[in-house]
C-alpha positions, 0 to 999 in steps of 0.5 A: 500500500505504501507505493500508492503515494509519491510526494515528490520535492525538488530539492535542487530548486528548494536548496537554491530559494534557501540560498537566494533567502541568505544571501539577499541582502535586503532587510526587506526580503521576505517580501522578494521570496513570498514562495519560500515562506509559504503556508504549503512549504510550512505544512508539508516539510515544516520550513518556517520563517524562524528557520530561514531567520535562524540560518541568517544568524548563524551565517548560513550562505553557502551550499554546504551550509544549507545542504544539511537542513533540505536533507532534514526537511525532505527525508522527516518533513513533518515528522521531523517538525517537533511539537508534530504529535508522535515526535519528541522535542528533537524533531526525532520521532518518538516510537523510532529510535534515532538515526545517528546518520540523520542531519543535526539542524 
């Protein structure tokens, strides 16, 4: 039953509008990447404004940089969001048990 439903990201496009987001120098951008800061990117891979404010305070503006978290957010998506019902507070779902190979963000 699990072949039944594909959800597909592009992770090359969603890993390049992370990269414009940093790297935009205008105090203003949220305005200028309205399709990053979607409702849909939220509820689905659990990408919010605090993350991408995050990145921007630690420094994050190269590839190697982001590469890390749009792993995260493609492999757990929601599942990995904590607050999800079924997730402890690290994002890693509470009835697995963690996978050491699995991205820290």
């Amino acid at each position: 039953m699990s072949g039944l439903v594909r959800i597909q990201v592009d992770t090359p496009g969603l890993l390049d509008a992370i990269l414009a987001y940093v790297n935009d120098p205008r105090a203003d951008r949220n305005a200028f990447h309205t399709d990053l800061l979607s409702d849909d990117l939220e509820h689905q891979l659990g990408l919010t404004q605090d993350i991408l404010e995050a990145l921007l305070l630690d420094g994050a503006s190269t590839r190697e940089d982001v590469e890390p978290l749009v792993g995260y957010l493609v492999t757990y998506g929601m599942a990995g969001v904590a607050g999800t019902p079924g997730t402890a507070i690290d994002g890693v779902p509470s009835t697995s048990s963690p996978d050491v190979s699995a991205p820290r963000v």
